[in-house]
Short mmCIF file of the C-alpha atoms (twelve columns), coordinates in Angstrom:
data_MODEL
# 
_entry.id   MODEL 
# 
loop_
_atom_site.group_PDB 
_atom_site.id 
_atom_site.type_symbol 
_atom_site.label_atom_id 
_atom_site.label_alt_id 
_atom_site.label_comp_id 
_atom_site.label_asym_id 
_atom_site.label_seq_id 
_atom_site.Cartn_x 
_atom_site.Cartn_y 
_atom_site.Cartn_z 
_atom_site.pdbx_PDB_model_num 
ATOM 1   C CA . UNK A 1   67.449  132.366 115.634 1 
ATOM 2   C CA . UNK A 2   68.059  135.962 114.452 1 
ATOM 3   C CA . UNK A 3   71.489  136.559 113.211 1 
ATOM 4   C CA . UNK A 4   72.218  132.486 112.886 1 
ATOM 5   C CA . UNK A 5   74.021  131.717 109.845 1 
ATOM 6   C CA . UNK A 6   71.827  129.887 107.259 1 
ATOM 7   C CA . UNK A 7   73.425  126.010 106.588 1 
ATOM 8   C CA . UNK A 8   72.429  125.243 103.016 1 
ATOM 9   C CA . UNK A 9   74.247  122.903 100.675 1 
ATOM 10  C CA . UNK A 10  76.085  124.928 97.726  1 
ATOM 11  C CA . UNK A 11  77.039  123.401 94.115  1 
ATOM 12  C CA . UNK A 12  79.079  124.398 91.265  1 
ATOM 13  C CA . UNK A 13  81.018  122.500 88.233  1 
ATOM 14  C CA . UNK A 14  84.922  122.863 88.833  1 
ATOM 15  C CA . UNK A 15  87.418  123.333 85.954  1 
ATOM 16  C CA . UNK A 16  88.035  119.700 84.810  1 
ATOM 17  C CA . UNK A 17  83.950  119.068 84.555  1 
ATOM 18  C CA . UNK A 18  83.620  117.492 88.085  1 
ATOM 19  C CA . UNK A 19  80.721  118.206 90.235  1 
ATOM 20  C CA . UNK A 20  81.712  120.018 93.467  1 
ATOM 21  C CA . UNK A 21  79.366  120.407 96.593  1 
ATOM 22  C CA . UNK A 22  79.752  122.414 99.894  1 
ATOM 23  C CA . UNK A 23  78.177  122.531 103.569 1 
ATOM 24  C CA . UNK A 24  79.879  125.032 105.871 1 
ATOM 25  C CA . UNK A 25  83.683  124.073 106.036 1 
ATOM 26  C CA . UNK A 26  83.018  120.313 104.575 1 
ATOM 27  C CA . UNK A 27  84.049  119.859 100.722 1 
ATOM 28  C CA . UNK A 28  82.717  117.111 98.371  1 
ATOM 29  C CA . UNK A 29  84.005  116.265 95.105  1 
ATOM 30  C CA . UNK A 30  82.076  113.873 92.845  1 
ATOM 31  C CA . UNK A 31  84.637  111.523 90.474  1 
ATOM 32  C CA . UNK A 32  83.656  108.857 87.910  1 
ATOM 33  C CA . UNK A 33  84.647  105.766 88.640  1 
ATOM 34  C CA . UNK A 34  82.946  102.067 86.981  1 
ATOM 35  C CA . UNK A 35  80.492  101.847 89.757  1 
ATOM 36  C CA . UNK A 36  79.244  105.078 90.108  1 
ATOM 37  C CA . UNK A 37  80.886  108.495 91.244  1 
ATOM 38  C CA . UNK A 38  83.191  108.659 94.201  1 
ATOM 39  C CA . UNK A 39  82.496  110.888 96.534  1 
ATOM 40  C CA . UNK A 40  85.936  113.004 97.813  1 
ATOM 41  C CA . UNK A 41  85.477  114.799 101.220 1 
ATOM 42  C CA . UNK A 42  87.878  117.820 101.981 1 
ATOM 43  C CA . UNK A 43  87.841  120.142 105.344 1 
ATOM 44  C CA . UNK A 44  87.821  124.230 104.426 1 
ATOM 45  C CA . UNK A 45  89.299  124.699 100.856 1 
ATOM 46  C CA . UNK A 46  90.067  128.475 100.461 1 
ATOM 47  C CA . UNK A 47  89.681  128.169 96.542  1 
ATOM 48  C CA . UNK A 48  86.643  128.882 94.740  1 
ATOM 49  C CA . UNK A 49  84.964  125.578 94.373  1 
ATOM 50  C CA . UNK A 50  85.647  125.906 90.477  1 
ATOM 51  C CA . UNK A 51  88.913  125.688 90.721  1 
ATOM 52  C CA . UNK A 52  88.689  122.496 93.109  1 
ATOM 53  C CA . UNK A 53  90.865  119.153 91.938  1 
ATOM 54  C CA . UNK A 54  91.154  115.848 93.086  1 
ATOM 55  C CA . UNK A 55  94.314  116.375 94.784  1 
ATOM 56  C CA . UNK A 56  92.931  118.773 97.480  1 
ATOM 57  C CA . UNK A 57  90.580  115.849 98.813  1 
ATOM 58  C CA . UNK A 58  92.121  113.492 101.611 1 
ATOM 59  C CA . UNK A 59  88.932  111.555 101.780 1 
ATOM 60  C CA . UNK A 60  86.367  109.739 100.656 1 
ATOM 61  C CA . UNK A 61  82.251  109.094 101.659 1 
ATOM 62  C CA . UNK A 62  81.817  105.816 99.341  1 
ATOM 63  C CA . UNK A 63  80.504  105.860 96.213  1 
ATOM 64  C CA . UNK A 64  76.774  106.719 94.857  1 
ATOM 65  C CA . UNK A 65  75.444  106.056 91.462  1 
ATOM 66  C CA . UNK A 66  74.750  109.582 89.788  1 
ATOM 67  C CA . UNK A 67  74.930  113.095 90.219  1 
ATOM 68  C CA . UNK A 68  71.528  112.915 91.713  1 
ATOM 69  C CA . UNK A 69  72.711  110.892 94.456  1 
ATOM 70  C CA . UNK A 70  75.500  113.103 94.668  1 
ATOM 71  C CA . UNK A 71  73.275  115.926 95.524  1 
ATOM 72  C CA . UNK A 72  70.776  114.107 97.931  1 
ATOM 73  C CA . UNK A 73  74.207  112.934 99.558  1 
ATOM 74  C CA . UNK A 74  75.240  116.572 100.296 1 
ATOM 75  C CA . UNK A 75  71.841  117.787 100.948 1 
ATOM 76  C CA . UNK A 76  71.475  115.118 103.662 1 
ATOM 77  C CA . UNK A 77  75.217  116.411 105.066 1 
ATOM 78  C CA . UNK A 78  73.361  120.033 105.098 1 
ATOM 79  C CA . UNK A 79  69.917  118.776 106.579 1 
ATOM 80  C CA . UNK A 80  72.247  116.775 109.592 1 
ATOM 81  C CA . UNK A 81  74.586  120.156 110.215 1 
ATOM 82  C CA . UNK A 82  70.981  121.736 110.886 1 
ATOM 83  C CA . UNK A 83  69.875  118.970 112.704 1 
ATOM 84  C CA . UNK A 84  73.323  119.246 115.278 1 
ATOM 85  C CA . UNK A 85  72.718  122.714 116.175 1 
ATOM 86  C CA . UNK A 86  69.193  121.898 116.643 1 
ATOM 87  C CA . UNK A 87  70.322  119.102 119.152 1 
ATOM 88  C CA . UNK A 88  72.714  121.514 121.258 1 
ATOM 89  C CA . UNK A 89  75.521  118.843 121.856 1 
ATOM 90  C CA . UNK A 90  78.496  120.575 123.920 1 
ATOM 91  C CA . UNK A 91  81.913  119.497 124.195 1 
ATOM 92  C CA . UNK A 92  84.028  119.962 127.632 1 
ATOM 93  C CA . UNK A 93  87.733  118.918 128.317 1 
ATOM 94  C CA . UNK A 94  87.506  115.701 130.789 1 
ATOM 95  C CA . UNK A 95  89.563  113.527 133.082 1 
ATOM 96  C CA . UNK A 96  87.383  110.362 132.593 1 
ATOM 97  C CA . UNK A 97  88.988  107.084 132.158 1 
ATOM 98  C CA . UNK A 98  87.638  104.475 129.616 1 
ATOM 99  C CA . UNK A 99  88.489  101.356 128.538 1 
ATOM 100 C CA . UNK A 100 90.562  102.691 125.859 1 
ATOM 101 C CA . UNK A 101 92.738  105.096 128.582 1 
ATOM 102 C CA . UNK A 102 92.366  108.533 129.484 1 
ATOM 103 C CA . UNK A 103 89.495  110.486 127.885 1 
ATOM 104 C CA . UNK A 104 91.114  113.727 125.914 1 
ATOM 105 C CA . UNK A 105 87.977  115.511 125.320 1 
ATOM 106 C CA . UNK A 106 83.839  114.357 125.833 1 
ATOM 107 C CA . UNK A 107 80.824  115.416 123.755 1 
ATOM 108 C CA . UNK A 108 77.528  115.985 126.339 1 
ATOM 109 C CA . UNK A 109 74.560  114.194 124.349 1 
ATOM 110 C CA . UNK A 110 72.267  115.001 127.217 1 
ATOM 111 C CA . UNK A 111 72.631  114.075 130.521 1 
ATOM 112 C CA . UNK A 112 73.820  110.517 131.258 1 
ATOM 113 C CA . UNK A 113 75.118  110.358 127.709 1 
ATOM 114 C CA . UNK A 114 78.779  111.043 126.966 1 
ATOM 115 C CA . UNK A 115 80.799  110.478 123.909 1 
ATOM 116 C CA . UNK A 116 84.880  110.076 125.109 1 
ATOM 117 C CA . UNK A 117 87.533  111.032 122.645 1 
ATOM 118 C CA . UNK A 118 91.300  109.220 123.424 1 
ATOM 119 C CA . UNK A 119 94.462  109.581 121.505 1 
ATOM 120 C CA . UNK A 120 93.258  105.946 120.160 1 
ATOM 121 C CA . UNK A 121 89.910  105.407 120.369 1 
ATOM 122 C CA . UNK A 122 86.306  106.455 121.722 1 
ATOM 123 C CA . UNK A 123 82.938  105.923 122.743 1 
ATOM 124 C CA . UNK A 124 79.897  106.250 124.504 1 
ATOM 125 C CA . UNK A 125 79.464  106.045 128.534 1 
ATOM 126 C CA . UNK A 126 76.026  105.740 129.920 1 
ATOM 127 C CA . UNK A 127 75.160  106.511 133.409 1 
ATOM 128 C CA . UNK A 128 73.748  103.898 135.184 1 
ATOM 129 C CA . UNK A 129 70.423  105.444 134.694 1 
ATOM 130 C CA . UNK A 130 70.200  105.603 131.109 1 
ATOM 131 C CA . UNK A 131 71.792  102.240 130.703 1 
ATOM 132 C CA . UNK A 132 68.828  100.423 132.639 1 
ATOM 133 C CA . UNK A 133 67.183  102.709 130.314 1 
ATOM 134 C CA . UNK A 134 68.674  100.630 127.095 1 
ATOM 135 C CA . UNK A 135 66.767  97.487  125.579 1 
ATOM 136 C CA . UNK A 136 68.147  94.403  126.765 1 
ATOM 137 C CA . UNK A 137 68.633  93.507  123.278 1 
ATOM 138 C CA . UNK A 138 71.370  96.842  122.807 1 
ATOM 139 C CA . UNK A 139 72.430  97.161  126.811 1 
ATOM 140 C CA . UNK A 140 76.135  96.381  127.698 1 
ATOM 141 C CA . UNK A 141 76.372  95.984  131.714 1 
ATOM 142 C CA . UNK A 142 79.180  98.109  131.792 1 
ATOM 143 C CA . UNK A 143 77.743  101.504 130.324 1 
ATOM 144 C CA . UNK A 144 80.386  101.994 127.445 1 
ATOM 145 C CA . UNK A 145 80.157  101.491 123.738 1 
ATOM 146 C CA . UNK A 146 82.693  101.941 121.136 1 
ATOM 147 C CA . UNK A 147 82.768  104.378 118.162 1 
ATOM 148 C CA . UNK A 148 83.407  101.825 115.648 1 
ATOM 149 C CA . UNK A 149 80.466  99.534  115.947 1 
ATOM 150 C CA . UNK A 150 78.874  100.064 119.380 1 
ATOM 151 C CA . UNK A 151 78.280  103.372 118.979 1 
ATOM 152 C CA . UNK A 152 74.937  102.260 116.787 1 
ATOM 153 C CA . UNK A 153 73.332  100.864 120.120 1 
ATOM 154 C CA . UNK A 154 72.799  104.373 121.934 1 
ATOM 155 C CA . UNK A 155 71.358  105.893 118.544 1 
ATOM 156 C CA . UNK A 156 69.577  103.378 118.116 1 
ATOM 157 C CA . UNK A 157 67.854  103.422 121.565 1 
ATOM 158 C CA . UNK A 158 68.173  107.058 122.173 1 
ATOM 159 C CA . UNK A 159 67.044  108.321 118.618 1 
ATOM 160 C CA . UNK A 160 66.076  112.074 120.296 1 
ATOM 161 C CA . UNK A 161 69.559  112.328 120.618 1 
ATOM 162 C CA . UNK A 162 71.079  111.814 117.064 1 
ATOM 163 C CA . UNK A 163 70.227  113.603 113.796 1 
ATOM 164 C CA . UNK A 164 68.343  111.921 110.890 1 
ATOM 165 C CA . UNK A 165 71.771  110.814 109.428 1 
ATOM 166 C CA . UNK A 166 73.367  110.028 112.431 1 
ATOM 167 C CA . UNK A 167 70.406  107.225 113.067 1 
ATOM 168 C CA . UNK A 168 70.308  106.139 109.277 1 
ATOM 169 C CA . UNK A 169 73.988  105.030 109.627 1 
ATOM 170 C CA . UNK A 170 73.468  103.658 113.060 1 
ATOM 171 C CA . UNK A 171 70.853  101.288 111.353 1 
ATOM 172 C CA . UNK A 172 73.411  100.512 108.974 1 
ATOM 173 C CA . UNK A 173 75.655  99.804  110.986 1 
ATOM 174 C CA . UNK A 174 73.951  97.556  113.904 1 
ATOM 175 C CA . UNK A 175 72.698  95.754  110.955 1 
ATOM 176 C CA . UNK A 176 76.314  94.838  108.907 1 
ATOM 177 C CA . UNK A 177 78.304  94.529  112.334 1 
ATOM 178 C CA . UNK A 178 76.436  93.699  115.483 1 
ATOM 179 C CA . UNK A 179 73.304  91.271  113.239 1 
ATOM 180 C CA . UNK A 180 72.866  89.452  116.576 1 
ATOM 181 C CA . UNK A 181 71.453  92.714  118.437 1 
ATOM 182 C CA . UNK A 182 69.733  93.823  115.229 1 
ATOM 183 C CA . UNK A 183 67.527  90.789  115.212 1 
ATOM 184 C CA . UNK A 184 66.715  91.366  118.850 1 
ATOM 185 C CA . UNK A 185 65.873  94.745  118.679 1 
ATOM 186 C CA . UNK A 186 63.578  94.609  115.218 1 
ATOM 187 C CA . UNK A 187 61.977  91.120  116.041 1 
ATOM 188 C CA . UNK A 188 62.983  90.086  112.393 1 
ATOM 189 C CA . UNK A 189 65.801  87.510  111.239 1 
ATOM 190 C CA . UNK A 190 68.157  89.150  108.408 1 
ATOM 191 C CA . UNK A 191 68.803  87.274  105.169 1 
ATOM 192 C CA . UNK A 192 72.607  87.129  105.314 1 
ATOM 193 C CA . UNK A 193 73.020  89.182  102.128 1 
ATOM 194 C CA . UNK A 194 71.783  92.391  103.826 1 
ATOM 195 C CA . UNK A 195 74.389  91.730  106.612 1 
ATOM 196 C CA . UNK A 196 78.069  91.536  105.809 1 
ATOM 197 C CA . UNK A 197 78.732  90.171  108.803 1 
ATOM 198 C CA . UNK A 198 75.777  87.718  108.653 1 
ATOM 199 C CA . UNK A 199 77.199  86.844  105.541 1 
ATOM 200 C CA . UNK A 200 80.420  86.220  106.419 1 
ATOM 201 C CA . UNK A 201 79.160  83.962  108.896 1 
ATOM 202 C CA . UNK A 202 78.019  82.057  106.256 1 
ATOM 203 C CA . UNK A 203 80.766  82.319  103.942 1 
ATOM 204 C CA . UNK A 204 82.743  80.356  106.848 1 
ATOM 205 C CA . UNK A 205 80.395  77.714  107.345 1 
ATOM 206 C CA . UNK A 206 80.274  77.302  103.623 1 
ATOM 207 C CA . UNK A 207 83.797  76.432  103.650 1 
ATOM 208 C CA . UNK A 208 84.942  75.443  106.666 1 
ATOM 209 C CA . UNK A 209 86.647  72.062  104.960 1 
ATOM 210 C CA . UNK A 210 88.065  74.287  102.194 1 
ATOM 211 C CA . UNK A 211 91.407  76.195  101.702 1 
ATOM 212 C CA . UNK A 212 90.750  79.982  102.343 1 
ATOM 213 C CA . UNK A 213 93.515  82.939  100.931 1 
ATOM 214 C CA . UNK A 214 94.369  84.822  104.376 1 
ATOM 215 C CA . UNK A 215 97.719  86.517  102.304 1 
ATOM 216 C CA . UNK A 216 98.485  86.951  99.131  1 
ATOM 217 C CA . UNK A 217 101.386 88.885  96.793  1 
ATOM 218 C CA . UNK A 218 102.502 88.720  93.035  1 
ATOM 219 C CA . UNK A 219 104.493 86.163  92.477  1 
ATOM 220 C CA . UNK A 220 108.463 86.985  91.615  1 
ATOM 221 C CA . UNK A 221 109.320 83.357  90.161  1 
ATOM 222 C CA . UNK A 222 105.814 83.074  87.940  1 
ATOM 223 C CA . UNK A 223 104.762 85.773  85.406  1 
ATOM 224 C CA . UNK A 224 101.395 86.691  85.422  1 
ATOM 225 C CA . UNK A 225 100.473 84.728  89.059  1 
ATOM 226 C CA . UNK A 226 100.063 85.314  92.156  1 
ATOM 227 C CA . UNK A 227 101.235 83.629  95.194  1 
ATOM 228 C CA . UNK A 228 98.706  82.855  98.077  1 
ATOM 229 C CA . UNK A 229 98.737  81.787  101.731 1 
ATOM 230 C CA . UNK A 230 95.514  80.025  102.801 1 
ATOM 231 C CA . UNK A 231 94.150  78.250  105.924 1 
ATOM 232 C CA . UNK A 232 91.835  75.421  106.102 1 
ATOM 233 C CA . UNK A 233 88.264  77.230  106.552 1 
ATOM 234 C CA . UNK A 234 89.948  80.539  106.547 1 
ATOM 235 C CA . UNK A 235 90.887  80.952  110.097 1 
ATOM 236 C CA . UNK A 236 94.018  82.551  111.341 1 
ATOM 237 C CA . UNK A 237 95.350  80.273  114.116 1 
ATOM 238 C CA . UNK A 238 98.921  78.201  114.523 1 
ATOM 239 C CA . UNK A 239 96.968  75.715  112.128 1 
ATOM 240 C CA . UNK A 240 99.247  74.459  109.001 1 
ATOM 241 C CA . UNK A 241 99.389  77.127  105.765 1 
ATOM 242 C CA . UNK A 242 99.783  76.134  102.228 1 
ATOM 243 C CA . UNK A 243 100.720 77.945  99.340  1 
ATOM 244 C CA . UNK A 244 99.000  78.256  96.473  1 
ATOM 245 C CA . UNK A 245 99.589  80.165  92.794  1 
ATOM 246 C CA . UNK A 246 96.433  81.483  91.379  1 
ATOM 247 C CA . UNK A 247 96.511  83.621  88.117  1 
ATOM 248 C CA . UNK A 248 96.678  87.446  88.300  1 
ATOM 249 C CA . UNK A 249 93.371  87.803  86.071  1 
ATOM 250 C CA . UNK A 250 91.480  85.378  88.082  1 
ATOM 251 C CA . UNK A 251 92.406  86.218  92.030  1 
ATOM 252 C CA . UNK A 252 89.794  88.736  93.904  1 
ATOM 253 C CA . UNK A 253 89.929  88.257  97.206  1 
ATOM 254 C CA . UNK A 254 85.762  89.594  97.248  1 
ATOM 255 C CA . UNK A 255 84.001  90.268  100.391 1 
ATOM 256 C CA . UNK A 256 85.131  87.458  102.418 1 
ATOM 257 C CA . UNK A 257 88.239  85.434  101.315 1 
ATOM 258 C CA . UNK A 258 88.924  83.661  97.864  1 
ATOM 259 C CA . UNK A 259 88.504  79.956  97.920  1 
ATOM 260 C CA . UNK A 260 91.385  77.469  96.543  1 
ATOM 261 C CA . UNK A 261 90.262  74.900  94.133  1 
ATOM 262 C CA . UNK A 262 92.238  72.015  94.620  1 
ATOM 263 C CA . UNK A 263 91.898  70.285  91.101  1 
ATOM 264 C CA . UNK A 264 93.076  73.968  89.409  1 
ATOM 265 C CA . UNK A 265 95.582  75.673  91.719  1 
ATOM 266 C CA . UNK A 266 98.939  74.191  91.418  1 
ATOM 267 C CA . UNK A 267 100.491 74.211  95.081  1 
ATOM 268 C CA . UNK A 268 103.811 75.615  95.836  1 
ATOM 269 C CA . UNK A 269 106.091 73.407  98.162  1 
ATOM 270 C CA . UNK A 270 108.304 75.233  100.292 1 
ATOM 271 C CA . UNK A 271 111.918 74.420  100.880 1 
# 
């Protein structure tokens, strides 16, 4: 349109060496760390991007491996903006109630499609239109979906309604959270390493008869150890805990839980 303002991703070095990126009012700082370069996200910095520093980011996209991703990370940011304004979302002040209380504020996707804000939580509400309109394989009976995980059903079935990004992540998402309705919907069966929670499925099964960390904390009484809490398969019930110590350099709690070995991992007895 004439007279639209032109959404490009900008880039410049700041002072300490770090690479800086912009889209609009949305910051992005790139900072080594071992795996890669984390990305900072800030909201409308007034200083020149040179001048940029760590402290004026309150948070964080993940982490990519290179400057290069760095830049095809912001570039996407800049491609979805376009995308939004393309799409012609509106927002409107609401008196809907959802599961998670009174809606504050609700984002129009199109009609039949409506994204409630709360002062907790949020999520979709399909009409009972487009609901019947869902795959059985993504529908909830009731018509709402939350933002956490849920939210990946609706862009995944309504994919006219969400921007290139927007349905990369929903992907993502249905795929690490909700593997059970990603099978459905794709036909295929995920290897549990490209599902974390598929995995962690796994990881449970694997050691349901073994002693599973659920807390953990450094140990006042023994240098250089750390004190654990662990269940029996890892689940948090009103089932007996034992403690454990487990040496600072060796405890990592990793993806799903840290396993006690038994012959190794001297048990503390309480009282």
């Amino acid at each position: 349109m004439i007279g639209e303002a032109i959404i490009e991703a900008e880039f410049a070095e700041t002072h300490a060496g770090l690479l800086a990126g912009r889209v609009q009012d949305l910051a992005f700082l790139a900072v080594p760390v071992e795996a890669g370069l984390r990305v900072l996200t800030g909201w409308r910095l007034r200083a020149a991007m040179a001048a940029w520093t760590k402290g004026d980011f309150s948070g964080a996209d993940g982490i990519v491996t290179d400057e290069s991703a760095f830049r095809a990370h912001v570039e996407e940011i800049a491609q979805h903006r376009r995308e939004l304004r393309d799409l012609g979302r509106w927002s409107e002040k609401a008196d809907a109630q959802t599961p998670w209380g009174p809606a504050q504020s609700s984002e129009i996707y199109s009609e039949g499609v409506v994204f409630h804000s709360t002062a907790s939580h949020g999520g979709f509400f399909l009409d009972p239109a487009r609901n019947r309109g869902m795959q059985s394989a993504l529908r909830n009976d009731d018509g709402w979906y939350e933002e956490d995980c849920e939210w990946s059903k609706v862009a995944t079935a309504f994919i006219e309604l969400f921007t290139a990004y927007e349905r990369r992540l929903a992907e993502k998402t249905l795929r690490n959270s909700l593997p059970d309705a990603w099978e459905a919907y794709y036909g295929h069966v995920l290897d549990p390493a490209k599902s974390f929670e598929k995995e962690r499925r796994q990881f449970l099964a694997d050691h349901a008869a073994d002693w599973v960390v659920i807390a953990a904390s450094r140990s006042k009484d023994h240098q250089h150890m750390i004190e654990v809490g662990a269940k029996l398969g890892g689940v948090r019930d009103n089932s007996a805990t034992r403690c454990f110590l487990v040496p600072d350099e060796e405890y990592a709690p990793g993806r799903h839980g840290f396993v006690i070995d038994l012959d190794r991992h001297e048990e503390l007895r309480k009282g």
